[in-house]
C-alpha positions in Angstrom: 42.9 134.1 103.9 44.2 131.3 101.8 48.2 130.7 101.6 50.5 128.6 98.8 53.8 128.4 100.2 56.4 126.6 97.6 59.6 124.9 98.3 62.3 123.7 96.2 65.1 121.0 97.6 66.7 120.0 94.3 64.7 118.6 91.6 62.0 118.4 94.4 58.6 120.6 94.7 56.5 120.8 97.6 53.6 123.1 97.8 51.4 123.7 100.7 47.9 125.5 100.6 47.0 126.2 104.3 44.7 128.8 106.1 46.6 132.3 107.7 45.4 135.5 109.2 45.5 138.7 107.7 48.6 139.2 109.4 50.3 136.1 108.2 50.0 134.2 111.4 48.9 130.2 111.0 45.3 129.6 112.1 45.5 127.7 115.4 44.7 123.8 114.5 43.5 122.9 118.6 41.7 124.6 121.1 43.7 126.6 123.3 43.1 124.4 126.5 43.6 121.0 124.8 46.8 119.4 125.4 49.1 117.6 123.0 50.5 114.2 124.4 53.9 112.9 124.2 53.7 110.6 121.9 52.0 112.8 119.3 54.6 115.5 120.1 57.2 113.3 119.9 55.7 111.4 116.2 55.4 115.4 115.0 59.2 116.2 116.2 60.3 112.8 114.3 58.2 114.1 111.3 59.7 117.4 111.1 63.0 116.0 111.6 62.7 114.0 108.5 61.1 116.1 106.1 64.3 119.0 107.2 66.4 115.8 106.3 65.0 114.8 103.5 65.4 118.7 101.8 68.4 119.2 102.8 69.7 115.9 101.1 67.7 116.6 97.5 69.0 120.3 97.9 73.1 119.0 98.5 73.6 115.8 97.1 72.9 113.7 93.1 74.2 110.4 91.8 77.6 111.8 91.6 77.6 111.4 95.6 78.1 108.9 97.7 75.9 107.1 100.8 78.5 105.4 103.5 76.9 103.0 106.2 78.8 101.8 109.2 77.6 99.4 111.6 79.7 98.1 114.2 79.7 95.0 116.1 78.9 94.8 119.9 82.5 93.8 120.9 83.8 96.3 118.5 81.1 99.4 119.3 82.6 102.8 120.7 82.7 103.4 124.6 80.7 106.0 124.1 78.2 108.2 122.3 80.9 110.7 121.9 83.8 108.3 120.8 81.6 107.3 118.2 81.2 111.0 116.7 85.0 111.1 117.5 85.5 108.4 115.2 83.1 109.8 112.4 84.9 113.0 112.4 88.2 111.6 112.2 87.1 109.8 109.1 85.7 112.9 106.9 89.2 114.2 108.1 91.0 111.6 106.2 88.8 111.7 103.3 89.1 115.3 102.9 93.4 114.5 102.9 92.5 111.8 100.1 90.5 114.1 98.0 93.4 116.4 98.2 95.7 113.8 96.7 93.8 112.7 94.4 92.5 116.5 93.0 96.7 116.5 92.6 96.8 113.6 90.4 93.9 114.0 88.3 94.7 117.8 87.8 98.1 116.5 86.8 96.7 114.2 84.2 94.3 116.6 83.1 96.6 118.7 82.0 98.3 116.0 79.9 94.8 114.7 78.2 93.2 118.2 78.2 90.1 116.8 76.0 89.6 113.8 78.7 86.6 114.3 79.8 86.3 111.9 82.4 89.2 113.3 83.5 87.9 117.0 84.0 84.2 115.8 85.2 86.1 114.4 88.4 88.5 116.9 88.6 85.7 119.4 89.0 84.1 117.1 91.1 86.7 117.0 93.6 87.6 120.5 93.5 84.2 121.4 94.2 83.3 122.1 98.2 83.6 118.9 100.1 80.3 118.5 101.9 78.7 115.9 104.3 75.5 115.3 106.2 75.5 112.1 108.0 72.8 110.6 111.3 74.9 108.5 113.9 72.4 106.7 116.5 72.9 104.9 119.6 70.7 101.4 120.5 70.7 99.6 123.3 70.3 95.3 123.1 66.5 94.7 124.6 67.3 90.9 124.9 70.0 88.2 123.5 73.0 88.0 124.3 74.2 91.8 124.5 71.4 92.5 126.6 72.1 96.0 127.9 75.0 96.6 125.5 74.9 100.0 123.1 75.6 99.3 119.7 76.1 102.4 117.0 75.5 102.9 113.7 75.7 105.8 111.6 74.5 106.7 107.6 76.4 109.7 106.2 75.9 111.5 102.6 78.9 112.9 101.5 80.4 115.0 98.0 81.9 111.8 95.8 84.9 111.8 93.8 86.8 109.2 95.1 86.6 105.5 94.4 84.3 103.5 96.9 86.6 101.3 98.1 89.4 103.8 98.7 86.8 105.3 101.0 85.7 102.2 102.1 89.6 101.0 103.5 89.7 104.8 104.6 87.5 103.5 107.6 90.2 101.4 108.9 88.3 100.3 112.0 87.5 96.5 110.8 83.7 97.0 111.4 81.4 96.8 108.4 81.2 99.5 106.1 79.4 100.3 102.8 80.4 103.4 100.2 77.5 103.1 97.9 76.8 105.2 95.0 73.4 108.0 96.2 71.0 107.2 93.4 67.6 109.5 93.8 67.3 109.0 90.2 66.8 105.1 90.8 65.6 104.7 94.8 63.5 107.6 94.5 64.4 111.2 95.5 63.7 110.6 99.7 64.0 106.4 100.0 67.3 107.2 101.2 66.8 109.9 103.3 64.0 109.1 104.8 65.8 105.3 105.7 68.4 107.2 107.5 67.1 109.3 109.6 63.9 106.8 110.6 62.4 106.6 114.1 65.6 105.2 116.1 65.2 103.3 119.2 67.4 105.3 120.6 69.5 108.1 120.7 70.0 110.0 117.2 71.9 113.1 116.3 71.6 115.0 112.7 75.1 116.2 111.6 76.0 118.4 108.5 78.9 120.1 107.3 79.1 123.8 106.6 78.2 125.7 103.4 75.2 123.1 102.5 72.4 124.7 100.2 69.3 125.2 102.3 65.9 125.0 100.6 64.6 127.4 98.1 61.5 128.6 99.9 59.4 131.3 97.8 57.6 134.0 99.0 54.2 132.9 100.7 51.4 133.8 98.1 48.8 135.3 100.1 45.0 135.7 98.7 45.4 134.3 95.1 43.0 131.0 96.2 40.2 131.2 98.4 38.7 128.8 100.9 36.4 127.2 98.4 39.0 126.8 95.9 41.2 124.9 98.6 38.2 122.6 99.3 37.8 122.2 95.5 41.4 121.0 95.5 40.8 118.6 98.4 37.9 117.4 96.9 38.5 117.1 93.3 42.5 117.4 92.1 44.0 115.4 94.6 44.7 112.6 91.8 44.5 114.7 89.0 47.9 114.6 87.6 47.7 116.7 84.6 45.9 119.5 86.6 49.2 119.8 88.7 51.3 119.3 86.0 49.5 122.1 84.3 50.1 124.3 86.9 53.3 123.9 87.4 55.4 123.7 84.4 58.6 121.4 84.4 57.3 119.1 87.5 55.8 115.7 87.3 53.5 115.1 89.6 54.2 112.7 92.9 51.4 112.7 95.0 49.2 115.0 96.5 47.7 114.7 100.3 44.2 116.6 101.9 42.9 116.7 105.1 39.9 118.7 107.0 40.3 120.4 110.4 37.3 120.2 112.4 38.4 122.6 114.9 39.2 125.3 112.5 36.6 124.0 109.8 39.6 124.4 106.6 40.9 122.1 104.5 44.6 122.0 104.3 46.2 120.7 100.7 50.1 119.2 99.8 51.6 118.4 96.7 55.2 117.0 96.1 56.5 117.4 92.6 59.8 116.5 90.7 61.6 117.7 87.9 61.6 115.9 85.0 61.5 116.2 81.7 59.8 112.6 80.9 58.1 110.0 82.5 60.7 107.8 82.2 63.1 110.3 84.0 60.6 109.8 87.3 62.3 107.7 89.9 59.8 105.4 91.8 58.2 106.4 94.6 56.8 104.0 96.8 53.0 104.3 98.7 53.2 106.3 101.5 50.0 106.2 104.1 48.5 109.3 105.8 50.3 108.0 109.1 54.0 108.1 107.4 53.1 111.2 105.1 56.0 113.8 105.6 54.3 116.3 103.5 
């Protein structure tokens, strides 16, 4: 039995068409005996990681948000793994005091220039549930100078509302730091994502606030496409962008990635949308190989 499982982050659409048994249980993709190695367990963990990542950002955050990046220097770099989480958290605890202050002001002026609407649009904004997501990692030097040092860095998503440079100074540690505006609509709905939470040479932690939308997953459709009809997909609609956009109303079509597995004998079938009402309201979206394909 053929199953089309459909998720929704966002404006984002991925649909899967994969093999099940009757019972709903994935067909097995490797003979029982044969082994996985590490590397290829640990390039399917990364993959995993980044494609939960890259929902949960499209489900959470929009250009209204911002993307904060904070590198430190080696003289300047936390003792520790933990200090450096320390230090993150203390910052989203003085941004959440700014937004406070500043929802006071702007709800004051609001209610002097009612029909400001600039005025209300950040007022909602920063009344609205303050949420983050941020990846902090931890590098050691190979060679130069620091040889052996750990440097840190970390990426974090957070609910905008505030000015860039007042959360910018917020930092207050004298290492480099970046508030930049989150564009999907320009950069592409998982550049920035998939940038932050890349293959680390070291250690890397995923951190989120609470209350952050999780991915709209439908019910699996179970039976409505057959074997052959997967095949015929693989075979025959993987480019064809106004079949897909055909049957599924509202998307623009992204890409769409097949492969056959000889152990099982089925062909497997993804397709990444976006919602859009024109073409020009697509964001790029750059080539992806099978080898960094999340979907």
């Amino acid at each position: 039995m053929q199953r089309e499982r459909q998720i929704r982050s966002g404006k984002l659409l991925e649909v899967d068409f994969y093999p099940v048994f009757e019972n709903g249980k994935r067909l097995p993709v490797r003979a029982k005996r044969s082994k996985v190695t590490s590397e290829e367990q640990q390039r399917y963990n990364q993959k995993t990681a980044v494609r939960k990542f890259v929902r949960l950002i499209n489900s959470n955050f929009d250009n209204s948000d911002i993307l904060l990046h904070v590198t430190y220097s080696p003289e300047n770099a936390p003792a520790s793994f933990d200090e450096a989480k320390r230090e993150l958290y203390n910052y989203i605890r003085r941004i959440k005091q700014l937004r406070k202050r500043e929802l006071a002001r702007i709800s004051e002026l609001c209610g002097r220039f009612p029909d400001d609407k600039e005025l209300v649009k950040k007022r909602d904004k920063l009344s609205a549930p303050f949420l983050y997501c941020n990846t902090l990692e931890e590098n050691v030097y190979k060679t130069g100078r620091y040889k052996g040092m750990t440097s840190y860095h970390f990426h974090c998503f957070m609910t905008g509302g505030l000015e860039r440079d007042v959360m910018e100074e917020a930092w207050g540690l004298g290492v480099r730091v970046n508030a930049d505006r989150y564009r999907p609509d320009r950069f592409g709905p998982e550049t920035a994502a998939r940038y932050c939470s890349k293959d680390p040479r070291g250690k890397k932690r995923f951190c989120s606030s609470r209350g952050l939308r999780r991915p709209i997953e439908a019910k699996p459709r179970d039976g409505r496409i057959t074997a052959r009809g997967v095949e015929r997909l693989a075979k025959k609609r993987c480019d064809d962008r106004e079949y897909w956009e055909n049957r599924y109303k509202g998307y623009r079509f992204l890409r769409c990635f097949a492969r056959y597995n000889p152990y099982n004998c089925h062909w497997y079938v993804s397709v990444v949308m976006y919602r859009a009402e024109r073409d020009e309201d697509m964001p790029p979206w750059g080539d992806v190989n099978d080898e960094q394909m999340l979907w």
